[in-house]
C-alpha positions in Angstrom: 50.0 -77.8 97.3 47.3 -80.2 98.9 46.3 -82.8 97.2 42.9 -83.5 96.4 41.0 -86.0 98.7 39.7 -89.2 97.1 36.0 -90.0 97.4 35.8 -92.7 99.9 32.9 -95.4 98.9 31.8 -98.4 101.3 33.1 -101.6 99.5 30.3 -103.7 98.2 29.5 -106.9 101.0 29.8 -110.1 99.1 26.2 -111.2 100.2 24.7 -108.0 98.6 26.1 -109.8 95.2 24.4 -113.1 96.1 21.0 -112.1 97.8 20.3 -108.2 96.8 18.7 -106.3 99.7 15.1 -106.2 99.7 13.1 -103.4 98.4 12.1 -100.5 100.9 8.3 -101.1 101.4 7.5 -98.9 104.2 4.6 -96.5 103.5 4.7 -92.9 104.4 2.9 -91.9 107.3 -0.6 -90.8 106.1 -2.0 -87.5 107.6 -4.5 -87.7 109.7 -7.1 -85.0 110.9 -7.1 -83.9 113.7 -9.9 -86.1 116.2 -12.8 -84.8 117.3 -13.5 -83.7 120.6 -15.3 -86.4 122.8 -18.2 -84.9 124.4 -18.3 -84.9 128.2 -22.2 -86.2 128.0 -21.6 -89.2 125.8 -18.4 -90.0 127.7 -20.5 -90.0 131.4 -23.5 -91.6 129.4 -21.0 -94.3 128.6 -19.3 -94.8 132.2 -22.3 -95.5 133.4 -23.7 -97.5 131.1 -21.3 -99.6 129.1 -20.3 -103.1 130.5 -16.7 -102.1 129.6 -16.6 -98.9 131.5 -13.6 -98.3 133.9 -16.3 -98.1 136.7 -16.6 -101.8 136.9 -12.9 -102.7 137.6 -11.7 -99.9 139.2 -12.0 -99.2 143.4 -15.3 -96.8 143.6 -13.7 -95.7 146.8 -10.7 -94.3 144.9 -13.1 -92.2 143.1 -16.3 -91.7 145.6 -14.3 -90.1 148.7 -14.4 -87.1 150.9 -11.6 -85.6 149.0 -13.6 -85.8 145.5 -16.4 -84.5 147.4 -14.3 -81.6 148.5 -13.7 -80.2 145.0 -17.3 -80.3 144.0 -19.1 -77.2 143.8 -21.9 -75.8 146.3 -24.5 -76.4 143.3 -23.2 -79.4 143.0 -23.3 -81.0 146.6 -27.1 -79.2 146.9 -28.1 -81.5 144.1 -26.4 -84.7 145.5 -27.4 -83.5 148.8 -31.0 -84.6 147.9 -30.1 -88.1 147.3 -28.2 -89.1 150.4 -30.6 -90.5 153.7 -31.3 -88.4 156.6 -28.1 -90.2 158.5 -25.5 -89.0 155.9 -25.7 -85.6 158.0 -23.7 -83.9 160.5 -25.7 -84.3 164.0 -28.1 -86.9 162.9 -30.4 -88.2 165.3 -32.3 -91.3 165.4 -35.7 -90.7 166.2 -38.1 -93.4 167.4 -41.2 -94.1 165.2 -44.4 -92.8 166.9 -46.1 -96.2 167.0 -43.2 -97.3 169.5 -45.1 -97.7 173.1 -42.2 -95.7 174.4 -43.4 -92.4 172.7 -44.9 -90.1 175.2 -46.6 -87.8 172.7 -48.4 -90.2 170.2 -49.8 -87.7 167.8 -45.4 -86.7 167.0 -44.5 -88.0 163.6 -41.2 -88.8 162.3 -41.6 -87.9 158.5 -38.0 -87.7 156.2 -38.1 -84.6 154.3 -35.4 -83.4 151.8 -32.1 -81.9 153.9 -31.5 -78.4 153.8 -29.0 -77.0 151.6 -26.9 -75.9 154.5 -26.6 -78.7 156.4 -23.3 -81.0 156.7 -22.5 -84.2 155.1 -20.7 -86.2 157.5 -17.8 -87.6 155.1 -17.4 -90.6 157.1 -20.5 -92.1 154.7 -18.7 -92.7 152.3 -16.1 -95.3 153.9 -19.5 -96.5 155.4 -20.0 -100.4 154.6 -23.7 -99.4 153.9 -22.8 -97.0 151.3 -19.9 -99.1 149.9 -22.5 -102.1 149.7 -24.6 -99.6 147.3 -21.8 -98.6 145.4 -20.3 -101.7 144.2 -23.7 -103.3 143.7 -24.3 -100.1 140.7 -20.5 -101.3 139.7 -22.3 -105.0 139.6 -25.1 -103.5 137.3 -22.8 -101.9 134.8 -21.1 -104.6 134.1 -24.0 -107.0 133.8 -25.2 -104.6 131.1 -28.4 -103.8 133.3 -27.7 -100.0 132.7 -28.0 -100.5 128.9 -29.9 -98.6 126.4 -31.3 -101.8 125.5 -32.1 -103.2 128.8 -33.8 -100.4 129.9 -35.9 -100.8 127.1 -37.1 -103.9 128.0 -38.0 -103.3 131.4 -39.8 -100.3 130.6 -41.8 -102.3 127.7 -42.4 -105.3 130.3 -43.2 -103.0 133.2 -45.9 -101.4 130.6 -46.8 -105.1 129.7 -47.4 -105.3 133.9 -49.6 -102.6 134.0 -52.0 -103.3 131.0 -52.2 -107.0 131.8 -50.5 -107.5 128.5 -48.1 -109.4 129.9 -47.5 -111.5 133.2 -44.5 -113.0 135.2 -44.9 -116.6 135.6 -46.0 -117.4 139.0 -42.6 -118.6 140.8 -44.3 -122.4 141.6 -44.6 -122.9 137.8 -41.0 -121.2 137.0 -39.5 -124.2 139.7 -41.6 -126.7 137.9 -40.8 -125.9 134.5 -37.0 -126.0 135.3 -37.0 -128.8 138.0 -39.6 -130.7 136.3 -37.7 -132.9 133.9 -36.9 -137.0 134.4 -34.2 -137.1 137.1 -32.0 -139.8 137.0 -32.1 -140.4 140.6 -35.1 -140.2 142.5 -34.7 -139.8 146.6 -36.8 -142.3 148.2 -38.4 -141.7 151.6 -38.6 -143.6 154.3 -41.6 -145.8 153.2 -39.7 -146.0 150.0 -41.6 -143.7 147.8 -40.9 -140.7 146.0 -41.2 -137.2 148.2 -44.6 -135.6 147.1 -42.3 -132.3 146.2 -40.4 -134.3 143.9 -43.7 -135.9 142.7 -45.1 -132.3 142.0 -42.3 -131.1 139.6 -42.5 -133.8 137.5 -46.3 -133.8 137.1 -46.1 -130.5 136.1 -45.4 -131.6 132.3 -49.2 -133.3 132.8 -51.5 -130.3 130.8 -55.4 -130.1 131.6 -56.3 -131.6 128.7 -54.7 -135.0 129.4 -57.1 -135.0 133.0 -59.8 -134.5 130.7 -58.5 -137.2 128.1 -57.7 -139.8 131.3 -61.3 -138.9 132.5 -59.8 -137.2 135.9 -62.3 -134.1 134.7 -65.7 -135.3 133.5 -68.9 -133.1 131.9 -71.0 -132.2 134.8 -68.0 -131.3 137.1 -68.0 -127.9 138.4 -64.5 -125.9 138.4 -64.6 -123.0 141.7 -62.1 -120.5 141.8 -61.8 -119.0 145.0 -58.9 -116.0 145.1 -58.6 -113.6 147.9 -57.0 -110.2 146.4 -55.8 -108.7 150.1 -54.5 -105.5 148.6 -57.9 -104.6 147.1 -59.7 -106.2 150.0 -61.9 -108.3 147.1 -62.3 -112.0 147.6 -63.4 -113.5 143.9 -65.6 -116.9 144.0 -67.2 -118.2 141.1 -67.8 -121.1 139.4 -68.0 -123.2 135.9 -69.4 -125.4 134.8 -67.8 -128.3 132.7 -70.6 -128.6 129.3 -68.6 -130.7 127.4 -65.2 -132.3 126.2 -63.9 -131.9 122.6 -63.3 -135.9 121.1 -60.4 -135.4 119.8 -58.7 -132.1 121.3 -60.2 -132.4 124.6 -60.5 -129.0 125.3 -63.3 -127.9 128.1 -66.1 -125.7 127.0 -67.7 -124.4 130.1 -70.5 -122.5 131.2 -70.6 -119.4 133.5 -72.1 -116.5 134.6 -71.5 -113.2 134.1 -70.4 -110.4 136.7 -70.0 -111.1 140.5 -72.5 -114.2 141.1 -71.0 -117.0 141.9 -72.8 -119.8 141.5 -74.7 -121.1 138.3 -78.8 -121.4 137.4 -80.1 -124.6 139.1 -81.6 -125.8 135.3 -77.4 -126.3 134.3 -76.5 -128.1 137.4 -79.5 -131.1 137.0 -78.1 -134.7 135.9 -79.6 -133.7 132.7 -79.3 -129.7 132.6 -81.2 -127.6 130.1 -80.0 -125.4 126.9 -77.9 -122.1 128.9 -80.4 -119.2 128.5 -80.0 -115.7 129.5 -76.9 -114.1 129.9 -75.0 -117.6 130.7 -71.4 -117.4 128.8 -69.5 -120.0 126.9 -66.0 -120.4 126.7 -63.6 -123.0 125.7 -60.5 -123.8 127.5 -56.7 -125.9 127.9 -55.3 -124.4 130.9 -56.2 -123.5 134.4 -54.4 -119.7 133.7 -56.8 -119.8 130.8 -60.3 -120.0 132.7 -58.8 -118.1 135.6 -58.4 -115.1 133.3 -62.0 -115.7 132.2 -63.6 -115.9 135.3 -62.0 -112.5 136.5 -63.0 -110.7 133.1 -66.0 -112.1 133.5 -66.1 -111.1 137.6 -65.3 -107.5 136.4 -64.2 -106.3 139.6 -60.3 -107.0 139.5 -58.6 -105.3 136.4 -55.7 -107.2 135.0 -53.6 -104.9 135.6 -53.9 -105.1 139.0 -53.9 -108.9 139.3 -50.3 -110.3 141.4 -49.4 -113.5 139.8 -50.6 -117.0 141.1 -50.7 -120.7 140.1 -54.4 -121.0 138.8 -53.2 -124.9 139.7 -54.1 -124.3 143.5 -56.8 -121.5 143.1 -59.4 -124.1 141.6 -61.0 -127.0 143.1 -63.0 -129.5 141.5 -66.9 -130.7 142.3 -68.5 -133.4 141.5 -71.4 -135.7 142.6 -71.3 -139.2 144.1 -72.2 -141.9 142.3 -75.1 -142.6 144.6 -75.6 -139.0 145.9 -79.0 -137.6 145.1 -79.7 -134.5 143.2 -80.6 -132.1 145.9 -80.3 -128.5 146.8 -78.0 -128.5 150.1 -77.4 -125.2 150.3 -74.3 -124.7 148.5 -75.4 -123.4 145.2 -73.9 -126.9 143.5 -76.8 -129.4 144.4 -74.7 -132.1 146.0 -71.6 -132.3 144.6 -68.4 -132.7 146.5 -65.3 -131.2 146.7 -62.5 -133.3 145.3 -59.6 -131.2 145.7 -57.5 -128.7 143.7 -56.5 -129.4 140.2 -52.8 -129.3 141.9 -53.7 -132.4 144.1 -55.6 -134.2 141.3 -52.9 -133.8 138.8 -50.3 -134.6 141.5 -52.6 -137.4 142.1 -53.0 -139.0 138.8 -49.3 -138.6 138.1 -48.7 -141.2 141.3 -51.5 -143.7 140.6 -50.5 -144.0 136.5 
């Protein structure tokens, strides 16, 4: 007869008597629902827009290649037929522009129309250095977050800006001022041992209107021209004002001028001792070149502000102004005598020397 077998437990470890095993603290796995499907729009919106896509690290040419163009689908290639240039095309050729002396017919235009859908893309553009050049500069503006919602919201609201004459990009001369103007620690002498006149103009750029008027650089009976040629319009704007008086304490410039395209002001307000303005003679008061320039052209009426290119009011103004000895005299210029002193550029640059 068998015997019965005898339970067989795992002797107890001695350690399990002196430091018991710690509890078992592992959760269950929770359930999750299933995720939802990613939709293919969002995904591309965000491959080309997010700094973190996978299109900024990754070789474009591994992805943009004749092989990937291969797979695409006639409808497909149509539409992205209509972006690539006249030389992605099988049997392009270059054809001379009809202003080039070596054209025998001159009344033959070259024009670039759309390519039809059933001609060839040459698949060697897209190893081309040209089109490589393109590509990784759009890789450059992911990742700089150019191709953001957000960004493109601010161009579009600044470009709106542009074209209302809401807003204006600061002239480029003024931009390198206001960032190179600061004390330097070292100034570069030249050879005479003074300070180059570049140098000279970034720092005087911290020097506002108001201080000329303050130091007596600008006095009352001086006459402010602005002279700006707009090339694109084919409109040269001259016109002048007239400096009426100085605030004591804020020194801010009223002026006189006239309204619409005249440019030069009634004989009575130029006199040593000018008469009460009359008529349709304007006031304004003013603290910046910019200021009066955008004055002057409102009051010219025949440059809209949206169609005004930036430009350092600084050099687009000169100063008049009489002699001490000079006599009070109709010359011919429409400003009875006075002289031209320069551009409030060169008179600030000026003062900023002789201080």
């Amino acid at each position: 007869m068998d015997r019965p077998r005898r339970t067989i437990r795992q002797p107890v470890r001695l350690i399990d008597t002196v430091i018991p095993s710690p509890p078992n603290t592992t959760r269950p796995k929770r359930k999750t629902t299933q995720d939802a499907p990613i939709d293919p729009a969002e995904q591309l919106h965000t491959l080309l827009t997010s700094p973190k896509s996978g299109l900024t690290t990754m070789d474009i040419s591994d992805l943009i290649n004749a092989a990937s163009w291969n797979i695409l689908s006639a409808e497909s290639q149509n539409m992205l037929k209509a972006l690539l240039p006249p030389t992605a095309f099988v049997g392009f050729n270059a054809v001379i522009d009809a202003d080039h002396p070596s054209v025998v017919d001159g009344d033959a235009m070259a024009v670039d129309s759309l390519p039809p859908a059933n001609e060839v893309v040459d698949t060697a553009v897209f190893t081309d250095p040209h089109f490589l050049a393109a590509a990784h500069t759009l890789q450059d503006h992911i990742y700089s977050g150019w191709m953001t919602d957000s960004h493109v919201r601010k161009v579009s609201k600044y470009e709106e800006g542009i074209r209302t004459g809401t807003l204006a990009a600061p002239w480029k001369d003024e931009v390198w001022e206001r960032n190179n103007g600061g004390p330097r620690p070292v100034s570069v002498p030249t050879n005479n041992g003074t300070v180059s006149s570049s140098e000279r103009a970034g720092q005087a750029a911290e020097i506002k209107l108001v201080t000329l008027a303050q130091e007596g650089v600008l006095q009352v009976g001086d006459i402010i021209v602005l002279k700006r040629n707009f090339s694109a319009l084919d409109i040269l704007v001259e016109k002048d004002a007239i400096i009426q008086a100085i605030h004591p304490k804020t020194h801010a410039l009223t002026v006189l001028l006239e309204p619409g395209p005249s440019t030069h002001l009634p004989a009575s307000l130029l006199s040593p001792h000018p008469s009460s303005p009359t008529g349709l003679t304007q006031e304004a008061v003013i603290t910046s070149p910019s200021q009066l320039e955008t004055v002057l052209l409102d009051n010219d009426g025949r440059v809209e502000r949206g169609k005004r290119p930036n430009g350092n009011a600084w050099k687009s103004m000169t100063l008049w102004r009489w002699r001490s000895t000079a006599p009070w005299e109709d010359v011919g210029d429409g400003r009875w005598g006075r002289e031209n002193h320069g551009t409030l550029f060169y008179l600030r640059g000026t003062y900023y020397h002789e201080r």
